[in-house]
N, C-alpha and C positions, 0 to 999 in steps of 0.2 A: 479519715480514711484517705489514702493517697488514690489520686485520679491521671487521667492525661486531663490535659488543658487543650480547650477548642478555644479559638478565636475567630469570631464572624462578623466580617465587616459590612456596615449594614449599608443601606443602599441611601442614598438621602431622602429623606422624608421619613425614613423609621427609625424609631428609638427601641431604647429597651423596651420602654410597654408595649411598644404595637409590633414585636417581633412576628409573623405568621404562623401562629399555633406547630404548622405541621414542618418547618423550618426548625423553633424550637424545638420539641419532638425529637428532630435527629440529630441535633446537637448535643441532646440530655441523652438518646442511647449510643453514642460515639462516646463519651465519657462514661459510661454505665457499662460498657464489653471491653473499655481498654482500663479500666481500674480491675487491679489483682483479686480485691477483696470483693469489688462493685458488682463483678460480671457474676458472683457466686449466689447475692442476694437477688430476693424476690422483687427486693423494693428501693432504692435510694434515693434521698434529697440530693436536686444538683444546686449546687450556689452558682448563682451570676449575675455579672453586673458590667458597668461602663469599663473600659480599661482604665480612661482615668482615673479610675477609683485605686485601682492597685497601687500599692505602697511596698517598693521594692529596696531592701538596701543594702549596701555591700554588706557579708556574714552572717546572710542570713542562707538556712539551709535549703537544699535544692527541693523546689516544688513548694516551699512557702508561698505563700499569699496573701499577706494581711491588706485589711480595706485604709484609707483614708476615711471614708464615709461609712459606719454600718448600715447605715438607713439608704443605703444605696444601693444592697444585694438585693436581688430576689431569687426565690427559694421555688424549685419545680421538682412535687414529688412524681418517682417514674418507676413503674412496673419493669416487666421483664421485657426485653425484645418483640416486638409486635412482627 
């Protein structure tokens, strides 16, 4: 399902794992109200991970995002807007 893309630049000393729950949170419904299809469900998985991980390459189509790493996404399922 096509989404917008958030980018959050973390502060140093956090990583993906130790993002602040309520940080993540609004980055998972900023992608969940600005996806067409996203904002209509009750429920979406949001994928995220390091940007180094994305693997971008000329022709590829717009909004693609293949990983380098799959074991490097993590997966946050989210409800409707709180």
């Amino acid at each position: 399902m096509s989404s917008a893309h958030v980018y959050l630049s973390l502060p140093r000393g956090i990583t993906i794992n130790s993002i602040p729950e309520e940080l993540l949170e609004d980055c998972c419904q900023l992608v969940k109200k600005n996806s067409i299809k996203g904002c209509k469900l009750e429920v979406v998985d949001v994928i995220y991970t390091p940007r180094e991980n994305l693997k971008k390459s000329k022709g590829m189509a717009s909004g693609e995002n293949p990983l380098n790493n799959k074991t490097e996404k993590r997966l946050a399922t989210r409800n409707s807007m709180r």
